[in-house]
Residue frames as qw, qx, qy, qz and C-alpha x, y, z in Angstrom:
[[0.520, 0.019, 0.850, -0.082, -16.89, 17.88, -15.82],
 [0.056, 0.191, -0.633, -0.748, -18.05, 16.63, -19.29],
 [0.781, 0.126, 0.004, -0.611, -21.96, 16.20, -20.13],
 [0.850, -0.038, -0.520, -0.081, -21.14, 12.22, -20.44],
 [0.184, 0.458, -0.760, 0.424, -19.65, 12.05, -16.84],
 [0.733, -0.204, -0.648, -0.031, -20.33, 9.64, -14.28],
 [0.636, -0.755, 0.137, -0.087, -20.73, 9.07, -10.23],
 [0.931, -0.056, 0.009, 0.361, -17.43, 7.41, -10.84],
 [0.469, 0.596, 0.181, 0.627, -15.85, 10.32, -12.48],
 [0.294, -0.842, -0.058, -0.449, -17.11, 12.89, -9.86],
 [0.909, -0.366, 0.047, 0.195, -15.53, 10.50, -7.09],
 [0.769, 0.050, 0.078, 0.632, -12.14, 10.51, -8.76],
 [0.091, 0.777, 0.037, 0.621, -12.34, 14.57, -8.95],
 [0.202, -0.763, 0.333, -0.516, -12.54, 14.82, -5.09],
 [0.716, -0.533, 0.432, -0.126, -11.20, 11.72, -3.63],
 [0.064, 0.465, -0.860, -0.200, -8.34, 8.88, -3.94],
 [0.914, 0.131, 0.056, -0.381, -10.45, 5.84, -5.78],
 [0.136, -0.194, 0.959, 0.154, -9.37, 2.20, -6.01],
 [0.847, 0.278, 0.121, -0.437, -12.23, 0.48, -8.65],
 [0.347, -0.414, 0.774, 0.331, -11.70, -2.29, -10.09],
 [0.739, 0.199, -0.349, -0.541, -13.43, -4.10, -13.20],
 [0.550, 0.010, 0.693, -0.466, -15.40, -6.50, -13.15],
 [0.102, 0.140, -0.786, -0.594, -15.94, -8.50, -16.46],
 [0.006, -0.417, -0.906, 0.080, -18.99, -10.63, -14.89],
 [0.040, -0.808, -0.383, 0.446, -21.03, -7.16, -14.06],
 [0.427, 0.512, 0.379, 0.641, -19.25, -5.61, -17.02],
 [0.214, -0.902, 0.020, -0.375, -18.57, -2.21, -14.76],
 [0.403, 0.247, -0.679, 0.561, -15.87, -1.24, -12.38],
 [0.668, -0.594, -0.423, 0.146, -16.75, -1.77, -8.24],
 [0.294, 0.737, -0.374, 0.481, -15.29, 0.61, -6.31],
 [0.720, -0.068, -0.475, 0.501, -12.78, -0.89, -3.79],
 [0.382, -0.687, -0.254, 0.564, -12.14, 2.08, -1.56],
 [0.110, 0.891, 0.290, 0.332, -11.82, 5.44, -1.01],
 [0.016, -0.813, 0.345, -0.469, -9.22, 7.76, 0.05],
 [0.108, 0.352, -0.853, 0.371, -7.59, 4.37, 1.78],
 [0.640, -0.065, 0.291, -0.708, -10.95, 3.06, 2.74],
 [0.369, 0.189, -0.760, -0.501, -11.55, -0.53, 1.88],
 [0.803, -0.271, -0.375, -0.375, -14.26, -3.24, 1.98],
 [0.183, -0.414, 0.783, -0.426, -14.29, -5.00, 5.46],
 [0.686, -0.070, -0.506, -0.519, -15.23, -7.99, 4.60],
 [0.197, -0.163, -0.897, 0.361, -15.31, -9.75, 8.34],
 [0.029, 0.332, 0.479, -0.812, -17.88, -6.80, 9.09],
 [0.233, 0.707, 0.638, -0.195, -19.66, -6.73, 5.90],
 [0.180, 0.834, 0.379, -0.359, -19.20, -3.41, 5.17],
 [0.552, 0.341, 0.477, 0.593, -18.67, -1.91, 1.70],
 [0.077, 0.279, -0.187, -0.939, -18.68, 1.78, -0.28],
 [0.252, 0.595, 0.735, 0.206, -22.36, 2.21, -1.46],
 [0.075, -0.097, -0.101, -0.987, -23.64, 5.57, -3.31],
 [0.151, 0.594, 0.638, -0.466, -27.03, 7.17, -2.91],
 [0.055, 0.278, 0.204, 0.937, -28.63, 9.93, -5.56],
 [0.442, -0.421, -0.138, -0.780, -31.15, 12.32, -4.53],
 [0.318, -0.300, 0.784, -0.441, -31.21, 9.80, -1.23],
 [0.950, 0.004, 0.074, -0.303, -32.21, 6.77, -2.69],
 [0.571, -0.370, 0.625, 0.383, -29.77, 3.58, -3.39],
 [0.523, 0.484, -0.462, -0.528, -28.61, 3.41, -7.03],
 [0.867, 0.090, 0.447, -0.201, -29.05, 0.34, -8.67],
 [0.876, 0.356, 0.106, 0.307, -26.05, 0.42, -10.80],
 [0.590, -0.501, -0.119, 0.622, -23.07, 1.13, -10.22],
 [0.168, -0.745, -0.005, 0.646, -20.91, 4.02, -10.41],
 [0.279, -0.316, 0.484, 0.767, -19.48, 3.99, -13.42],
 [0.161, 0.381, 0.763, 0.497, -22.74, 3.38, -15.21],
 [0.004, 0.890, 0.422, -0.172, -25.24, 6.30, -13.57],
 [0.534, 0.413, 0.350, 0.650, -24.92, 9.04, -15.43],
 [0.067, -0.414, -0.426, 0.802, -24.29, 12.75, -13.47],
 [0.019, 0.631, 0.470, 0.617, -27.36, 15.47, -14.22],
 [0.050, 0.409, -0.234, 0.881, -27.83, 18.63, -12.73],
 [0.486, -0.379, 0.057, -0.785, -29.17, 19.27, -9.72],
 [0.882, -0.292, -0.290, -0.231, -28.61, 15.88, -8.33],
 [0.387, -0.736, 0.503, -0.235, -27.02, 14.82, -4.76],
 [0.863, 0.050, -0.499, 0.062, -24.96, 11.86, -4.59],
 [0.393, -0.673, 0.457, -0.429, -23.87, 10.49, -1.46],
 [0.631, 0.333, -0.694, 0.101, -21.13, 7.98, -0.39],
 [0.456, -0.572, 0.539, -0.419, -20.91, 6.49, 2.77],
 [0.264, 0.409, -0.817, 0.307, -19.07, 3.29, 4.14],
 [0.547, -0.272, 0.208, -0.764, -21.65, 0.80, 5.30],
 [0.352, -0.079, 0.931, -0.056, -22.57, -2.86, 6.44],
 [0.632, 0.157, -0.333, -0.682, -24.74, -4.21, 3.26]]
């Protein structure tokens, strides 16, 4: 992985990613995962975590650094 990668980037290494851009938010959203997508009668969306907290921007903009945990899960927000 290259010293400018992204949570987005990492994602697309070990899973199938639908993102999509966003012009308003200037960043891409990611739509689903390995066939996963937003249920939006239930709410529930792809949200990331580092080091178990929520990020606060998305994927494509947090930048990866050693030694940190990121974690995806598939959740009512």
């Amino acid at each position: 992985m290259s010293t400018n990668a992204t949570v987005l980037d990492a994602l697309r290494v070990v899973a199938k990613v639908n993102a999509t851009y966003w012009e308003f938010f200037q960043s891409f959203i990611v739509d689903g995962i390995n066939d996963v997508f937003p249920d939006f009668a239930q709410n529930k969306f792809w949200l990331f975590a580092v080091d178990g907290e929520r990020a606060l921007v998305s994927a494509d903009q947090y930048m990866l650094e050693d030694g940190i945990q990121i974690q995806w899960t598939y959740e009512a927000y």
